[in-house]
C-alpha positions as CSV (number, residue, x, y, z in Angstrom):
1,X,-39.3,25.6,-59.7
2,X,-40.4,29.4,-60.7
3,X,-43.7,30.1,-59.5
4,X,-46.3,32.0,-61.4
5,X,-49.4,34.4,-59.7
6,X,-51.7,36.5,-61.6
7,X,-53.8,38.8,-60.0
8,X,-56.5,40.6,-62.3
9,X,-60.3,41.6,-61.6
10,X,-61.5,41.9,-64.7
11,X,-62.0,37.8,-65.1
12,X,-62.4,38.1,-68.9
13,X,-58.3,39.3,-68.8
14,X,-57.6,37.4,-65.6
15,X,-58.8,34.0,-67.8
16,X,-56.8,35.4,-71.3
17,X,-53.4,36.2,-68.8
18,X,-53.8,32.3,-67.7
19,X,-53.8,31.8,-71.0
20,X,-51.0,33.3,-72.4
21,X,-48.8,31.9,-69.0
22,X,-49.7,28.3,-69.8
23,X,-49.4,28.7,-73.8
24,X,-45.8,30.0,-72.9
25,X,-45.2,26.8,-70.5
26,X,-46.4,24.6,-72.8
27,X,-44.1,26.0,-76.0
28,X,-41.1,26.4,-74.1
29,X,-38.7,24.1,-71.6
30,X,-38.9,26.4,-68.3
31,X,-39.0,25.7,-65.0
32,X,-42.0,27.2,-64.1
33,X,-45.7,26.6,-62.9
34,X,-48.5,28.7,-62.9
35,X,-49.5,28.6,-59.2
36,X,-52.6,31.0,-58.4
37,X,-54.6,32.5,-60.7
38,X,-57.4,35.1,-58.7
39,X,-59.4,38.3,-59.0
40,X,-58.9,38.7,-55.1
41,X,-55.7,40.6,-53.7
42,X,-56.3,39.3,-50.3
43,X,-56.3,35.7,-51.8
44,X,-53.0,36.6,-53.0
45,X,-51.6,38.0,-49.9
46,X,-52.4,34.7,-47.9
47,X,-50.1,32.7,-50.3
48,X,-47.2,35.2,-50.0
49,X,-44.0,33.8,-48.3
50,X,-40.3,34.3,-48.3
51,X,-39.4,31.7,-51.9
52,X,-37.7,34.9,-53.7
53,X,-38.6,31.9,-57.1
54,X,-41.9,33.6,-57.7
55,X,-43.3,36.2,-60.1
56,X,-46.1,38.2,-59.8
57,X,-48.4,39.2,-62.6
58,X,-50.4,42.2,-61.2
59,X,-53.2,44.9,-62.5
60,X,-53.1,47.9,-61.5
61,X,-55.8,49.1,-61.1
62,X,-57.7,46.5,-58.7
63,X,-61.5,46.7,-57.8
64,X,-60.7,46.1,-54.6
65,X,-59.8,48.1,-50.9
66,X,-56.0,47.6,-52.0
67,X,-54.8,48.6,-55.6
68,X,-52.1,46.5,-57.3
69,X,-49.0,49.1,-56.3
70,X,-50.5,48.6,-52.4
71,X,-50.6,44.8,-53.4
72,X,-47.1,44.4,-54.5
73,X,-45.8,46.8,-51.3
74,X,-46.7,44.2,-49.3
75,X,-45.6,41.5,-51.2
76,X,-42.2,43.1,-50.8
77,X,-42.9,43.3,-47.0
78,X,-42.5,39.5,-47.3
79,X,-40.7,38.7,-50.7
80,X,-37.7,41.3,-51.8
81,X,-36.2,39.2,-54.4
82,X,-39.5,38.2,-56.7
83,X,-40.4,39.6,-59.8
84,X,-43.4,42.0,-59.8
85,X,-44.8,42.6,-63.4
86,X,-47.7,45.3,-63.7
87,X,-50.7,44.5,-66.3
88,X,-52.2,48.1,-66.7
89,X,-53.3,50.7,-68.9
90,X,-52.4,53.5,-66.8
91,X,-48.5,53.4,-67.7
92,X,-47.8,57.2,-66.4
93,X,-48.3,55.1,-62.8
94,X,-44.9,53.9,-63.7
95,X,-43.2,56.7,-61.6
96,X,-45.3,56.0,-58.2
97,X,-43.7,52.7,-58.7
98,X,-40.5,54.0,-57.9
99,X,-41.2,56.0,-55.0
100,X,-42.7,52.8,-53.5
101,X,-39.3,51.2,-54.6
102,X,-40.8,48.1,-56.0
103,X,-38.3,47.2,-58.5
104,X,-40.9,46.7,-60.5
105,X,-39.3,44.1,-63.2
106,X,-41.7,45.2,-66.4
107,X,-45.2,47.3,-67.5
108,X,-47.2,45.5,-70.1
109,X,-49.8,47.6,-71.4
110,X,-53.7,46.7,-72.1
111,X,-53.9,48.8,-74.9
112,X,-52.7,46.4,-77.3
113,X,-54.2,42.8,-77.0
114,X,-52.8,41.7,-79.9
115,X,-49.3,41.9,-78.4
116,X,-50.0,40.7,-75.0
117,X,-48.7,37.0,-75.9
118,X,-45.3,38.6,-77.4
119,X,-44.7,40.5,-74.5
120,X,-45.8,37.8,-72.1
121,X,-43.4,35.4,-73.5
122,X,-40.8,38.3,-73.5
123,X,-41.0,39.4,-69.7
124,X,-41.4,35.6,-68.3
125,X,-38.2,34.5,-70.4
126,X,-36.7,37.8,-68.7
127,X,-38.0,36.8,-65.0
128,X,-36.2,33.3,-65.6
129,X,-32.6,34.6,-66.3
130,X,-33.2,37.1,-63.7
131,X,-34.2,34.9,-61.2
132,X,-31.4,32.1,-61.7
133,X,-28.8,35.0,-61.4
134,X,-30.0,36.3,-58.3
135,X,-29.4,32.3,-57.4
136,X,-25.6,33.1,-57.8
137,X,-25.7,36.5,-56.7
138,X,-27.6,35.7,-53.3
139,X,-24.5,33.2,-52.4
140,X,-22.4,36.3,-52.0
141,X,-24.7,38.5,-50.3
142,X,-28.2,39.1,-48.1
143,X,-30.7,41.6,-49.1
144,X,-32.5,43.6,-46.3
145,X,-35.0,46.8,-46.5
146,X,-33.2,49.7,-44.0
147,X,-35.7,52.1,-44.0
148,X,-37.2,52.5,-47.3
149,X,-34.3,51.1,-49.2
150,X,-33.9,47.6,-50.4
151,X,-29.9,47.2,-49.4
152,X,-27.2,44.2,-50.3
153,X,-24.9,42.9,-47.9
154,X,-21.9,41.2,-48.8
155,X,-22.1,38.0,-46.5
156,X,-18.0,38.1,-46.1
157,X,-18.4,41.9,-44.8
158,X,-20.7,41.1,-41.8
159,X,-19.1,40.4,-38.8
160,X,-22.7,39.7,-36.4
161,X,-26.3,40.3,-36.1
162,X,-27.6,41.5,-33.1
163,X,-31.4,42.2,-31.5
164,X,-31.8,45.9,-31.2
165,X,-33.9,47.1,-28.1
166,X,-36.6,48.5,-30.7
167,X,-38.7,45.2,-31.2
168,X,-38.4,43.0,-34.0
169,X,-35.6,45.4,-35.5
170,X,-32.0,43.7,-36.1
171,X,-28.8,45.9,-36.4
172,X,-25.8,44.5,-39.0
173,X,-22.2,44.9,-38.0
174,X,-20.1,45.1,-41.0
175,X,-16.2,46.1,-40.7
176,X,-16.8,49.9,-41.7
177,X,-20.4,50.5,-40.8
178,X,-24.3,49.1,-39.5
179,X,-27.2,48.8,-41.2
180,X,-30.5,48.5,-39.2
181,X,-33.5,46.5,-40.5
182,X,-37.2,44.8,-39.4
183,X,-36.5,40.7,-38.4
184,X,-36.2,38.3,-36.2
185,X,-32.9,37.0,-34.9
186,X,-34.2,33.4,-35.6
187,X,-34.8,34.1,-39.1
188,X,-31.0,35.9,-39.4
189,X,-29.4,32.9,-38.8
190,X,-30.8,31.3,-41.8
191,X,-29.9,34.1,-43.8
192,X,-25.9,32.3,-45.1
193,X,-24.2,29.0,-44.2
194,X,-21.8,30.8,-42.1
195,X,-23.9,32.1,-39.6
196,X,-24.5,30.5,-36.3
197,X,-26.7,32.2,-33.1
198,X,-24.4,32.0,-30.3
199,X,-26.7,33.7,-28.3
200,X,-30.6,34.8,-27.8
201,X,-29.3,38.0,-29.0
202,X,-26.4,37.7,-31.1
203,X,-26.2,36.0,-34.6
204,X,-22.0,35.3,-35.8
205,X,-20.3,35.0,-39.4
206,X,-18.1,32.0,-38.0
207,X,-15.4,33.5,-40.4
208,X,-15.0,36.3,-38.4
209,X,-14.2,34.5,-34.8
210,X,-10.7,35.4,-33.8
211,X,-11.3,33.3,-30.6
212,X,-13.6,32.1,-27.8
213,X,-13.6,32.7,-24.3
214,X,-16.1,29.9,-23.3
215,X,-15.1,31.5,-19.4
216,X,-16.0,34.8,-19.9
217,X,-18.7,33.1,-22.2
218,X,-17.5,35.8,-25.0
219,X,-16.4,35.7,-28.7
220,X,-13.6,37.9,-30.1
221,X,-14.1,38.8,-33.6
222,X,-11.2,39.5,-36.3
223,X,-11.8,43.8,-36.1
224,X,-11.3,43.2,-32.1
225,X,-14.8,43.2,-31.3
226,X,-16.0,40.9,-28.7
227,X,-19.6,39.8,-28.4
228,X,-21.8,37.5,-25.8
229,X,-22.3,33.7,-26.2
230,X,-23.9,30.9,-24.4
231,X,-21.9,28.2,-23.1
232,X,-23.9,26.0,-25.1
233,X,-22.7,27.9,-28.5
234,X,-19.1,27.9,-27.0
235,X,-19.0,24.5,-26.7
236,X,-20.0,24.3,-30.0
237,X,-18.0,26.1,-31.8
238,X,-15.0,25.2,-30.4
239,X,-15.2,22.0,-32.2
240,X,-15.9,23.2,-35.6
């Protein structure tokens, strides 16, 4: 299930935005809901979370202490693979998007109200086929923000997570290079099938184990790398 959230604080075009939403849900067979439907940003922010199925609806120019560009920077704090569509009539803005880089999915202008259903219709049948590719695509890899990029990681390249001494920052081994990024080592884990924590400070891609050492309580990895595990996660993975 796609999930919709409009944020708008003008509540005459916050109510017509609902509209259009549920008179394109109610025409067409998509797997979608409107979910939240507010004037407030920080009502929004509370219901942000990690589902990627999700597209935000989002004016620009908020009456509130955050504007919609600040709005969807933090939903990308949380969320990197939503859609984020921008309601505004300030369309040169379109530029600060990409210094922000929101990957901003569309801009539908104000201007023209008679249009807005068309190009409602238009940019939620685009969020669909976008967001059930990215279903395929994220088998094959794991998106992470290094810095103030938004980078993907081909799952079969990584070799093991691991806790830098920086808190809450993670560094990627791949076979040719590391990428650095904001998480926790619990949360990697969940990040592909293949990974398993083998230790409090080390996540492995199981396809990469050359061999364990459950003496020396280390793994060797297929580049001749060797990192720490528990005995625990030894004795584990020596019987998979």
């Amino acid at each position: 299930m796609i999930e919709i959230y409009i944020c708008e604080d003008n509540i005459k075009q916050l109510n017509a935005l609902a509209k259009y939403v549920n008179n394109y849900l109610l025409i067409h067979n998509a797997d979608m809901k409107l979910v939240q439907v507010t004037s407030d940003p920080n009502c929004l922010l509370r219901s942000i979370s990690n589902e990627h199925r999700r597209i935000y609806l989002l004016d620009v120019g908020l009456n509130s202490q955050i504007n919609g560009i600040e709005l969807a920077s933090k939903i990308r704090e949380h969320d990197m693979n939503s859609k984020i569509v921008f309601i505004t009539t300030h369309v040169e803005l379109a530029m600060t998007t990409f210094r922000y880089h929101l990957e901003v999915l569309d801009f539908i202008l104000k201007d023209h109200p008679e249009k807005m259903q068309i190009r409602i219709n238009q940019v939620l049948r685009l969020a669909e086929e976008r967001i059930n590719q990215d279903v395929h695509i994220d088998r094959e890899y794991i998106r992470v923000k290094s810095g103030e990029q938004m980078r993907a990681l081909k799952i079969k390249d990584i070799l093991f997570i691991e806790s830098s001494v920086t808190p809450h920052k993670l560094t990627v081994h791949l076979f040719n290079s590391q990428v650095s990024y904001y998480g926790t080592i619990k949360d990697a884990e969940n990040l592909a099938p293949n990974f398993f924590r083998c230790h409090k400070s080390f996540v492995v891609n199981k396809e990469h184990i050359q061999s364990i050492n459950k003496k020396e309580q280390e793994i060797y990895l297929t580049d001749g790398e060797k990192i720490m595990c528990s005995l625990s996660a030894a004795r584990i993975l020596s019987t998979i």
